[in-house]
GUPA-711348 format. One record per atom (N, C-alpha, C): atom name; x, y, z; residue number from 1. Coordinates in nm, 3 decimals, padded with zeros to 5 digits. Each point is the difference from the previous one (the first is absolute). Example, Ala and Ser with C-alpha at 12.3 -4.5 7.8 and 13.67 -1.06 7.14 Angstrom:
GUPA-711348
<zado:N xx:01.319 yy:-00.569 zz:00.780 lumza:1>
<zado:CA xx:-00.089 yy:00.119 zz:00.000 lumza:1>
<zado:C xx:00.090 yy:00.120 zz:00.000 lumza:1>
<zado:N xx:-00.035 yy:00.105 zz:-00.072 lumza:2>
<zado:CA xx:00.082 yy:00.119 zz:00.006 lumza:2>
<zado:C xx:-00.077 yy:00.109 zz:00.073 lumza:2>
This chain:
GUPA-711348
<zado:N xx:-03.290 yy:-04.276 zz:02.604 lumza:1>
<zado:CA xx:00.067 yy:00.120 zz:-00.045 lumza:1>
<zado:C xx:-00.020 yy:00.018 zz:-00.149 lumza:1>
<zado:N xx:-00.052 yy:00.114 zz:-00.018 lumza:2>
<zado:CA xx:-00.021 yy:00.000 zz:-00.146 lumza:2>
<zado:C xx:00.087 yy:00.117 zz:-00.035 lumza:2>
<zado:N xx:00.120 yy:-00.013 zz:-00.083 lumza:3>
<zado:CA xx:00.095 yy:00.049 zz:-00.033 lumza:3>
<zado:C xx:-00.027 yy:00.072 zz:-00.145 lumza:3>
<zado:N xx:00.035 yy:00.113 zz:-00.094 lumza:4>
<zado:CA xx:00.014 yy:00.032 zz:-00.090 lumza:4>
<zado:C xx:00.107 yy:-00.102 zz:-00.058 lumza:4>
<zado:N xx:-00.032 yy:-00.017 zz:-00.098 lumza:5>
<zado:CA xx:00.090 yy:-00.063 zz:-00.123 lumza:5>
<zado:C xx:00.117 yy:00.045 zz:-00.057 lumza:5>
<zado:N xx:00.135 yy:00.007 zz:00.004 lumza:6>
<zado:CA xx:00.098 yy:00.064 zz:-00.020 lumza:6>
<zado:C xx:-00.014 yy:00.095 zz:-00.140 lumza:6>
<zado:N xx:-00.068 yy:-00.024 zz:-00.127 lumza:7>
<zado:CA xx:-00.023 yy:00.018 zz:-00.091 lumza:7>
<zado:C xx:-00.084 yy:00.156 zz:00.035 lumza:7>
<zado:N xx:-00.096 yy:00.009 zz:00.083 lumza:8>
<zado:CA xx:-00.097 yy:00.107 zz:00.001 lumza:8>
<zado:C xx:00.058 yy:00.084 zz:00.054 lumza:8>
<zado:N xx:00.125 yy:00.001 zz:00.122 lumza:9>
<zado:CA xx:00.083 yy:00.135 zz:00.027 lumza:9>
<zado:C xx:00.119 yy:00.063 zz:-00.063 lumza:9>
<zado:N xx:-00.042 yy:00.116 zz:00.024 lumza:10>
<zado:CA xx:00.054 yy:00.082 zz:-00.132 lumza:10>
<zado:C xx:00.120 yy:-00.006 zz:00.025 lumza:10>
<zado:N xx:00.111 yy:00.014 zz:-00.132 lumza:11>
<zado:CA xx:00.157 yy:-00.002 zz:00.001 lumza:11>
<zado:C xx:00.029 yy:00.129 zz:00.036 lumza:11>
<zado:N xx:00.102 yy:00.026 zz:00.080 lumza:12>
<zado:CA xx:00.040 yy:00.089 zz:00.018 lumza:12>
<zado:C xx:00.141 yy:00.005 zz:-00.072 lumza:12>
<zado:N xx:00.045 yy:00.102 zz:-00.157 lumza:13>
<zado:CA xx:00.110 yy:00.005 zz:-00.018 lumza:13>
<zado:C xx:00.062 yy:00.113 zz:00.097 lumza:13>
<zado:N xx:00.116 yy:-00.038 zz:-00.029 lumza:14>
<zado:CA xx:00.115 yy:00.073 zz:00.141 lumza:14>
<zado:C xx:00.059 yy:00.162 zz:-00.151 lumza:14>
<zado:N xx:-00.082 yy:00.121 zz:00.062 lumza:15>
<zado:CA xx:00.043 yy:00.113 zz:-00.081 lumza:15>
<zado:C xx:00.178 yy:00.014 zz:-00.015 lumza:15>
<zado:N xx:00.038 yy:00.075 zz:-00.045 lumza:16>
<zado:CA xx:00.161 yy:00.074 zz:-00.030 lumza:16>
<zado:C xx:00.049 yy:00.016 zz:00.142 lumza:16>
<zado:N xx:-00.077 yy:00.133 zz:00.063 lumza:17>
<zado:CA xx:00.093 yy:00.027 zz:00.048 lumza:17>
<zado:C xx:-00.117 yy:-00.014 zz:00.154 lumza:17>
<zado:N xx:-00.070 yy:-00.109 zz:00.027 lumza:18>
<zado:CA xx:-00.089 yy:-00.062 zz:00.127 lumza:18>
<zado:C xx:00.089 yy:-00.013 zz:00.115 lumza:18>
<zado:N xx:00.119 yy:-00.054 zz:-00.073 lumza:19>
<zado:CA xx:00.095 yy:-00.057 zz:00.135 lumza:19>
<zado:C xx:00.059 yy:00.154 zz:00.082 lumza:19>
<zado:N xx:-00.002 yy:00.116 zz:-00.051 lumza:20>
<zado:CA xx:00.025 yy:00.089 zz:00.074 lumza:20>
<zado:C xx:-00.129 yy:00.055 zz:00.099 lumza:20>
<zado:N xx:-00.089 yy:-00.015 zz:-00.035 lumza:21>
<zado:CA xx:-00.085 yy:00.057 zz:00.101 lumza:21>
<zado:C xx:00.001 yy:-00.182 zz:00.128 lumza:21>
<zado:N xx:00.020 yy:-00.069 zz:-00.045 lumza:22>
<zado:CA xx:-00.007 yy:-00.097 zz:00.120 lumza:22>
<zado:C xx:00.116 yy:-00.046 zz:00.073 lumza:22>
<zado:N xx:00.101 yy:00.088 zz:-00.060 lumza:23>
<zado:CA xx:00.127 yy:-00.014 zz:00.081 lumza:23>
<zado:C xx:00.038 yy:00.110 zz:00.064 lumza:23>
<zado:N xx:00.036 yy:00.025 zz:00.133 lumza:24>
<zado:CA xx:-00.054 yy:00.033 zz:00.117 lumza:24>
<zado:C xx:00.131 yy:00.131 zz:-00.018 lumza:24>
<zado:N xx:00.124 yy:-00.040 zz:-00.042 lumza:25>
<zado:CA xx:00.122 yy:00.047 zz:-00.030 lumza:25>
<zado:C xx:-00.021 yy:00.083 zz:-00.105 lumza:25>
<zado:N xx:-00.020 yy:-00.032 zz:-00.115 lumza:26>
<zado:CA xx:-00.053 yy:00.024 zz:-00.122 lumza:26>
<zado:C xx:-00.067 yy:00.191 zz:00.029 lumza:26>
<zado:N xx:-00.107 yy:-00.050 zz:00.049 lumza:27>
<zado:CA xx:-00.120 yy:00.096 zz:-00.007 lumza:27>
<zado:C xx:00.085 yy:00.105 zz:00.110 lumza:27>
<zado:N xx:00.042 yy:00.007 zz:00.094 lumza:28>
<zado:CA xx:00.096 yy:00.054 zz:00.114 lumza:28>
<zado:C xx:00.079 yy:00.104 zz:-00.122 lumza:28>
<zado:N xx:00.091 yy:-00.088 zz:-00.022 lumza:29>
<zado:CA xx:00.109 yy:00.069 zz:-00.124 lumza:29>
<zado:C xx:-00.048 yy:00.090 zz:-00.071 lumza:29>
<zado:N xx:-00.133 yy:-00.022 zz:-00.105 lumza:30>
<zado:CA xx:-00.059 yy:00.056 zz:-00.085 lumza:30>
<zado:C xx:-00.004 yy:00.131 zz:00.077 lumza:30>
<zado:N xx:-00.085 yy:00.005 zz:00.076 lumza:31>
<zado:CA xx:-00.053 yy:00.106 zz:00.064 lumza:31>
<zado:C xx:00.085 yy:00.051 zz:00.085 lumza:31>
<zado:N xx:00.090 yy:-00.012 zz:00.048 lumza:32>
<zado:CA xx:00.129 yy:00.087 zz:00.044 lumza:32>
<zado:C xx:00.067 yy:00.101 zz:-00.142 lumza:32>
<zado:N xx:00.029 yy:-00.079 zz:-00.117 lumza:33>
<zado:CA xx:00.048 yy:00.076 zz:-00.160 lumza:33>
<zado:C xx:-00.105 yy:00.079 zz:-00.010 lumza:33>
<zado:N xx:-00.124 yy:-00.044 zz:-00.009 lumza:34>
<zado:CA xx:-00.111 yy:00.102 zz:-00.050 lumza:34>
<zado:C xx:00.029 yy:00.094 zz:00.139 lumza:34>
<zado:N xx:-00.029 yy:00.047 zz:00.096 lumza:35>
<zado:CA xx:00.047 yy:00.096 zz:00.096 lumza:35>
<zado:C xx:00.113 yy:00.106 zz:-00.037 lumza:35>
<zado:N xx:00.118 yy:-00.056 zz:-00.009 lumza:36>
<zado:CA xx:00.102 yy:00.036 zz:00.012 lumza:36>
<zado:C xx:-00.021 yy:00.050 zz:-00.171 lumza:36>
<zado:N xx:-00.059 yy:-00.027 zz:-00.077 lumza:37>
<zado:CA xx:00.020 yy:00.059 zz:-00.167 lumza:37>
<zado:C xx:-00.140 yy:00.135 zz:00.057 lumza:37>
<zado:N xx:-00.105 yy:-00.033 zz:00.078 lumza:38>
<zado:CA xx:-00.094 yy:00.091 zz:-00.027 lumza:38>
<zado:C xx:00.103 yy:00.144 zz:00.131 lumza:38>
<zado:N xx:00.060 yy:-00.045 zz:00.079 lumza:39>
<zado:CA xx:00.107 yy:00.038 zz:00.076 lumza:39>
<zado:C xx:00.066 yy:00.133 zz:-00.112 lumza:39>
<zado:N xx:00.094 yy:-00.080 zz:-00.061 lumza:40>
<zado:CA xx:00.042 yy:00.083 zz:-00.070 lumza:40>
<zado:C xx:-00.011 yy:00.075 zz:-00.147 lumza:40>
<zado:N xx:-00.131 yy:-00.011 zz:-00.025 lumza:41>
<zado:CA xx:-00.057 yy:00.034 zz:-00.115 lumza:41>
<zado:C xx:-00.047 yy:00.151 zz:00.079 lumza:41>
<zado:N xx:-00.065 yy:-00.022 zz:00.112 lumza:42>
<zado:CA xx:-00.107 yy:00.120 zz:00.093 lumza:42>
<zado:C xx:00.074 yy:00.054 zz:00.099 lumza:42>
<zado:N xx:00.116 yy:-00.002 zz:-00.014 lumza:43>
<zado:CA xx:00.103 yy:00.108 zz:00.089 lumza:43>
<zado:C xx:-00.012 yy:00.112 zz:00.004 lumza:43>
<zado:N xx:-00.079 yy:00.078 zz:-00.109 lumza:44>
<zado:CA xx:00.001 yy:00.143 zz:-00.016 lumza:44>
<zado:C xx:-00.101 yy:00.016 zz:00.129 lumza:44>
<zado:N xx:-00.137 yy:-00.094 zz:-00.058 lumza:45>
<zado:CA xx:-00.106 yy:00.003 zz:00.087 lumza:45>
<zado:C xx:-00.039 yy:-00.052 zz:00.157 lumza:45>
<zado:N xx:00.119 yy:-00.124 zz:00.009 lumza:46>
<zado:CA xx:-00.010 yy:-00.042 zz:00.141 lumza:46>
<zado:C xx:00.121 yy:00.062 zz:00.106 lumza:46>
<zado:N xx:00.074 yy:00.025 zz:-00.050 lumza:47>
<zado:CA xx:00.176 yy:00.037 zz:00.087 lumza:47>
<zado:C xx:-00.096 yy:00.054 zz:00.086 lumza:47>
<zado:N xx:-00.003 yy:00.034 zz:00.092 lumza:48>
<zado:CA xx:-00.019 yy:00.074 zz:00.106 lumza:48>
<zado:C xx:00.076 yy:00.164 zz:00.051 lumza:48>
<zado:N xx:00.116 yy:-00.021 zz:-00.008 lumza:49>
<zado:CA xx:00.088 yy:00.126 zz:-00.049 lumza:49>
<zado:C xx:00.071 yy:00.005 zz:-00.134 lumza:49>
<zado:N xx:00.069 yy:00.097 zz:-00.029 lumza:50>
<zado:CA xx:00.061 yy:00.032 zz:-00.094 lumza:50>
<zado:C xx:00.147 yy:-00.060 zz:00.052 lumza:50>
<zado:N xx:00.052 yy:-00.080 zz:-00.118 lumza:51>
<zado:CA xx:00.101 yy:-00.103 zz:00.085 lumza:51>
<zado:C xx:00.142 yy:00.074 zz:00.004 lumza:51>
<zado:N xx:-00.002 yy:00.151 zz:-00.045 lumza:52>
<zado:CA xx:00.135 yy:00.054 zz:-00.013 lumza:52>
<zado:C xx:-00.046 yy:00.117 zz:00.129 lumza:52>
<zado:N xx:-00.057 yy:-00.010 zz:00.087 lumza:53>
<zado:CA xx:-00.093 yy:00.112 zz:00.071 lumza:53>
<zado:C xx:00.069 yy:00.003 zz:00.123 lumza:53>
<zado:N xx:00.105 yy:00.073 zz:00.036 lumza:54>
<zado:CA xx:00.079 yy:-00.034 zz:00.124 lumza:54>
<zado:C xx:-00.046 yy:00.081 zz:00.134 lumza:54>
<zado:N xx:00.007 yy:-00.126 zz:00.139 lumza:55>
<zado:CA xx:-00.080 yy:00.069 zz:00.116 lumza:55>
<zado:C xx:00.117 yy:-00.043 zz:00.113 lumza:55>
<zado:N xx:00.082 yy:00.111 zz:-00.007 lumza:56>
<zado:CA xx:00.120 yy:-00.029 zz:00.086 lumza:56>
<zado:C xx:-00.042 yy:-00.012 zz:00.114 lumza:56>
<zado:N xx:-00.171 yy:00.023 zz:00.048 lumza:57>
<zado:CA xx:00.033 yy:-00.012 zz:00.179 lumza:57>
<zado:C xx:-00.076 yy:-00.161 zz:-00.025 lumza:57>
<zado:N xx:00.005 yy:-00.065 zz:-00.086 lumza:58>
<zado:CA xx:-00.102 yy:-00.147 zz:-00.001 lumza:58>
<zado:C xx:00.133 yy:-00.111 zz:-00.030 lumza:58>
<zado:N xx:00.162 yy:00.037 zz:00.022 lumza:59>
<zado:CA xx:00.081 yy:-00.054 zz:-00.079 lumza:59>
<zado:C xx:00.020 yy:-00.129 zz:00.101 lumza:59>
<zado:N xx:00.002 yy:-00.123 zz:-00.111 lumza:60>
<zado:CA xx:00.043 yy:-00.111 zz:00.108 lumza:60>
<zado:C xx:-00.094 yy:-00.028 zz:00.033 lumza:60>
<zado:N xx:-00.131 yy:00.023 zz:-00.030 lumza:61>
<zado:CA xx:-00.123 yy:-00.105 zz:00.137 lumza:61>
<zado:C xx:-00.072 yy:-00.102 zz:-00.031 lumza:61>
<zado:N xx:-00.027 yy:-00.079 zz:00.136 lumza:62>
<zado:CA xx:-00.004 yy:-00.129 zz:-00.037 lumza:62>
<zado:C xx:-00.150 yy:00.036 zz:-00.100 lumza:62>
<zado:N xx:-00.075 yy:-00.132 zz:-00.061 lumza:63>
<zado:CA xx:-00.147 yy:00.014 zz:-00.033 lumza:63>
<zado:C xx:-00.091 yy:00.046 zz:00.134 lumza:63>
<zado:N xx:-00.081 yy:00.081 zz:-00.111 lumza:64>
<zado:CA xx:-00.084 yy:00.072 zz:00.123 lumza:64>
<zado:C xx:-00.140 yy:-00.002 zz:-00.061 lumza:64>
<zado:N xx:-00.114 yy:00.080 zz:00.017 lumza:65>
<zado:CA xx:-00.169 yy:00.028 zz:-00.079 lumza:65>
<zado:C xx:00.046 yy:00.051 zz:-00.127 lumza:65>
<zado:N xx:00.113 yy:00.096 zz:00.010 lumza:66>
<zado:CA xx:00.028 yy:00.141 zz:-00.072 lumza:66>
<zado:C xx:00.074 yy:-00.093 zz:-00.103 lumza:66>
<zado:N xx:00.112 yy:-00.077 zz:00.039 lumza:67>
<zado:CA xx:00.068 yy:-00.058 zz:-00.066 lumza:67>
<zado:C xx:00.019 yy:-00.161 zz:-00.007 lumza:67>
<zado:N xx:-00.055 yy:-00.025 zz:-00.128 lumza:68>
<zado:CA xx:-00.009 yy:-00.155 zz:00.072 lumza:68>
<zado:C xx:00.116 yy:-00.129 zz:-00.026 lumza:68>
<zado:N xx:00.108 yy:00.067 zz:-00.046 lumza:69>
<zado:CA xx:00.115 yy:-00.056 zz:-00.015 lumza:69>
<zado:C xx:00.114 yy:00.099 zz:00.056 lumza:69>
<zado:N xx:-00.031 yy:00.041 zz:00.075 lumza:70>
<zado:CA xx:00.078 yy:00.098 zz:00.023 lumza:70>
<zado:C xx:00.068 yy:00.089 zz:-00.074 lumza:70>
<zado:N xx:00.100 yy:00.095 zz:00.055 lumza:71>
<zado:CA xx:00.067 yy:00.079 zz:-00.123 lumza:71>
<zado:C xx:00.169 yy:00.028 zz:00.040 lumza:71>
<zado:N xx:00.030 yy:00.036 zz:-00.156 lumza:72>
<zado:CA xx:00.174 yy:00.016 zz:00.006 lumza:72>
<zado:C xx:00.073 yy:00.081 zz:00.107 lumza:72>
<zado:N xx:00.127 yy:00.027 zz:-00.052 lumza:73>
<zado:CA xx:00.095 yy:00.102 zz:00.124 lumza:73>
<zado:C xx:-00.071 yy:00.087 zz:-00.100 lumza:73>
<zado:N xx:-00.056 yy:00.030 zz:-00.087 lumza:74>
<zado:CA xx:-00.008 yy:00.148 zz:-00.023 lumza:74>
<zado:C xx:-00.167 yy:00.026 zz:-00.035 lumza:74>
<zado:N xx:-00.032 yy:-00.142 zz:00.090 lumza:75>
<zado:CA xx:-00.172 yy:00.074 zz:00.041 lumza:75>
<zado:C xx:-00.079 yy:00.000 zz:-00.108 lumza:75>
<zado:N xx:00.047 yy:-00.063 zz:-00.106 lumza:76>
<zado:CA xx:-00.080 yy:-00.076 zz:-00.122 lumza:76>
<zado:C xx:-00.122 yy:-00.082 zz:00.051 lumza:76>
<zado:N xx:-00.125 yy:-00.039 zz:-00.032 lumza:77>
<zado:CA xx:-00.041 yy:-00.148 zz:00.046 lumza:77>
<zado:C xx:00.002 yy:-00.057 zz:-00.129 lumza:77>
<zado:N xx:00.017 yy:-00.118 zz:00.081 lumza:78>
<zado:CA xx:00.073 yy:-00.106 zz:-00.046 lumza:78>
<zado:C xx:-00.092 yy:-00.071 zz:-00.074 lumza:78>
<zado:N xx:-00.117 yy:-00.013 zz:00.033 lumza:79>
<zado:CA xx:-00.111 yy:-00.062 zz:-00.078 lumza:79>
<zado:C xx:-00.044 yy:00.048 zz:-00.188 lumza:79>
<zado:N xx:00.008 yy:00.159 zz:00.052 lumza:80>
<zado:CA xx:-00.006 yy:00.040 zz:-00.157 lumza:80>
<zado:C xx:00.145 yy:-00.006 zz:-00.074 lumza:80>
<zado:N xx:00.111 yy:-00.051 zz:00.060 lumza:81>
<zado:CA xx:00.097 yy:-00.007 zz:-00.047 lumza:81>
<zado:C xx:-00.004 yy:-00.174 zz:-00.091 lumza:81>
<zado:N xx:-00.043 yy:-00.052 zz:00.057 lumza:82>
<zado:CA xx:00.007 yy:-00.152 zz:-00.034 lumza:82>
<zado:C xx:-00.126 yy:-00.018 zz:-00.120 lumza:82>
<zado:N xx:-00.117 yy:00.098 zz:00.010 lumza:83>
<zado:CA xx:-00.101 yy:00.000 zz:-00.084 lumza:83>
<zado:C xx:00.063 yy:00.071 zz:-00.128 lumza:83>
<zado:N xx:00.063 yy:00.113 zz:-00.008 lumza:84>
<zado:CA xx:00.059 yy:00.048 zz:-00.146 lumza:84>
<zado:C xx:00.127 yy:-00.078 zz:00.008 lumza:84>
<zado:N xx:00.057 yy:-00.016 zz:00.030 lumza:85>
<zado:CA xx:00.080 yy:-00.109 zz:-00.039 lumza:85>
<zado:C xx:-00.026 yy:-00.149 zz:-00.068 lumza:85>
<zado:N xx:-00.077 yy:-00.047 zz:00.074 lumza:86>
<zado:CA xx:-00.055 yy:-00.134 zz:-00.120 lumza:86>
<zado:C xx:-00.051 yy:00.011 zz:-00.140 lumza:86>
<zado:N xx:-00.059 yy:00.111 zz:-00.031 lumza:87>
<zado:CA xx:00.019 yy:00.017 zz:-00.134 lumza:87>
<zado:C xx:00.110 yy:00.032 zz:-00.088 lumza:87>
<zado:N xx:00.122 yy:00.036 zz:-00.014 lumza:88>
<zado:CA xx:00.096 yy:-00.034 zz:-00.059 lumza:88>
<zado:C xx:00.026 yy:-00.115 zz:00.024 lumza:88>
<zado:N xx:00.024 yy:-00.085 zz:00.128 lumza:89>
<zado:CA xx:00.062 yy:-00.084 zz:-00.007 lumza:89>
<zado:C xx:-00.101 yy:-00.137 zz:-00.074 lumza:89>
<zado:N xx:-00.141 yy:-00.040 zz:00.017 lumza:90>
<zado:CA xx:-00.074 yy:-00.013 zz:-00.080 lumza:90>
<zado:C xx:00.074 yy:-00.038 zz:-00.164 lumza:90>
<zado:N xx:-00.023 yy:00.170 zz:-00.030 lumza:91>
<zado:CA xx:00.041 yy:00.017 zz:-00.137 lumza:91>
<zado:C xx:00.150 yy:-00.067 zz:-00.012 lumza:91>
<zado:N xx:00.086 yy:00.010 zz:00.058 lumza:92>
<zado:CA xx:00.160 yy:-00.064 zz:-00.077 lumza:92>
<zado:C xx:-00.021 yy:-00.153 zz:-00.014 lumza:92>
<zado:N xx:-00.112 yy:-00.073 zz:00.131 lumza:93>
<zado:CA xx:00.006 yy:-00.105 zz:-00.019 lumza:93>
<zado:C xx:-00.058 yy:-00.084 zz:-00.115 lumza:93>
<zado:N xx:-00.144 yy:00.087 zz:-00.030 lumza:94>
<zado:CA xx:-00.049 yy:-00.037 zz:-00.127 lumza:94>
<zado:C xx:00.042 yy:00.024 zz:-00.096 lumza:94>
<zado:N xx:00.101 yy:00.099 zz:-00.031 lumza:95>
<zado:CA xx:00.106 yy:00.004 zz:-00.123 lumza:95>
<zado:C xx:00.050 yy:-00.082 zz:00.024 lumza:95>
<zado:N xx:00.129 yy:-00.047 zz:00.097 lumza:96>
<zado:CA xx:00.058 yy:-00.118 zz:-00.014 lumza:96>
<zado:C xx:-00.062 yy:-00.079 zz:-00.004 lumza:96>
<zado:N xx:-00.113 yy:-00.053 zz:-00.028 lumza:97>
<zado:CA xx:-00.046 yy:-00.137 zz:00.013 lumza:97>
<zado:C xx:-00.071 yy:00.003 zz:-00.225 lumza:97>
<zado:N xx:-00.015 yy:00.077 zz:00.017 lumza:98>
<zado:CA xx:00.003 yy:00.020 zz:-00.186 lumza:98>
<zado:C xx:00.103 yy:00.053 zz:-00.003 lumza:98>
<zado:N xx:00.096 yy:00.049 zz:-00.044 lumza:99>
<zado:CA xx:00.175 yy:-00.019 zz:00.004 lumza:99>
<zado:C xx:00.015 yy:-00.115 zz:-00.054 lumza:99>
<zado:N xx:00.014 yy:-00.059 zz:00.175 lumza:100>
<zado:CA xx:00.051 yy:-00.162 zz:-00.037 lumza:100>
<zado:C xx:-00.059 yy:-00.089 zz:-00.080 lumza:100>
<zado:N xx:-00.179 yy:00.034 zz:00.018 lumza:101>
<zado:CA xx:-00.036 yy:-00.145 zz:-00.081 lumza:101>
<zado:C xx:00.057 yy:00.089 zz:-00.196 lumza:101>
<zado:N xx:-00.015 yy:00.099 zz:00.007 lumza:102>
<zado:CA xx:00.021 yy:00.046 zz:-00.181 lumza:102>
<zado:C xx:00.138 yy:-00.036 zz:-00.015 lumza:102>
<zado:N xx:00.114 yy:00.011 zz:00.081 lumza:103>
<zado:CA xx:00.117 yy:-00.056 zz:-00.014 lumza:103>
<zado:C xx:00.007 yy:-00.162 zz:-00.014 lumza:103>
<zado:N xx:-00.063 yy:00.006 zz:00.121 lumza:104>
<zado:CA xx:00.033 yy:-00.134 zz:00.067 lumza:104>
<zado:C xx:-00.049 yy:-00.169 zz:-00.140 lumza:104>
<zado:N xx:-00.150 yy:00.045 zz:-00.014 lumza:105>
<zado:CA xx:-00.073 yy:-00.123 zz:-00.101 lumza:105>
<zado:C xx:00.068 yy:-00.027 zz:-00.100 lumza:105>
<zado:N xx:00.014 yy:00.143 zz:-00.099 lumza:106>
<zado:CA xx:00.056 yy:-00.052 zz:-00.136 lumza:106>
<zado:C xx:00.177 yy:-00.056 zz:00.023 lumza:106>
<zado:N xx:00.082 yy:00.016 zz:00.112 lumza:107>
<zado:CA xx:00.129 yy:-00.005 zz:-00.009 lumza:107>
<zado:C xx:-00.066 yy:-00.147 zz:00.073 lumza:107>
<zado:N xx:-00.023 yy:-00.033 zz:00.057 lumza:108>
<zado:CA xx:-00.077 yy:-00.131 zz:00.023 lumza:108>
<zado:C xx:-00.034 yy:-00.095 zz:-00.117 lumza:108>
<zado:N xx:-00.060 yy:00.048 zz:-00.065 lumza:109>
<zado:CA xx:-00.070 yy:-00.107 zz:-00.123 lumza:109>
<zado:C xx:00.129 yy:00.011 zz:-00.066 lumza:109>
<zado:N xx:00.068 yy:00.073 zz:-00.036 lumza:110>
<zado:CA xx:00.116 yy:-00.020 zz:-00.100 lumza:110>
<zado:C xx:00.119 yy:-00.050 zz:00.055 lumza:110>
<zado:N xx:00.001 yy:-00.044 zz:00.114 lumza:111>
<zado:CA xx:00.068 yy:-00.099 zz:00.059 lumza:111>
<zado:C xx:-00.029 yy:-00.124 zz:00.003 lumza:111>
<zado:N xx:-00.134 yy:00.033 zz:-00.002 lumza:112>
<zado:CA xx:-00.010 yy:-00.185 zz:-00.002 lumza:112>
<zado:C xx:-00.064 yy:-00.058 zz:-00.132 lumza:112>
């Protein structure tokens, strides 16, 4: 058996952020946020209806072709409802999350 010499194969350093593409969870997650941000960034362009667009004879039904989450008692669908909606909600969370850390760090360090 004639083996390479440990010396002649190449090192592999381990990048920043490597462990997310090889963790199975990781990469899942990622790409559910990226969805759900390209989701609600392209609501104007993906909603399917107009989410204030009322179809009183469609009220109540289960998911269908037409509707794929079905729609409200007042015949909303529900799908473009959940697509303009994630963008505000999106947005409050990323304020609160700079909020807290601009509150949060310096009342932090001057505590300790």
């Amino acid at each position: 058996m004639d083996a390479a010499p440990a010396a002649a194969r190449p090192i592999r350093r381990p990048t920043k952020f490597g462990w997310l593409i090889r963790d199975v969870r990781a990469l899942i997650s990622i790409v559910y946020l990226l969805l759900l941000l390209i989701m609600a960034v392209g609501a104007r362009w993906l909603a399917p209806y107009n989410p204030a667009e009322l179809d009183l004879t469609a009220t109540l039904s289960a998911p269908n072709a037409a509707h794929w989450l079905g729609t409200d008692d007042l015949g909303r669908d529900t799908l473009s409802r959940v697509m303009y909606g994630a963008g505000p909600s999106l947005y409050s969370a990323v304020l609160s999350v700079i909020l807290g850390l601009t509150i949060g760090i310096p009342f932090g360090l001057l505590a300790g």
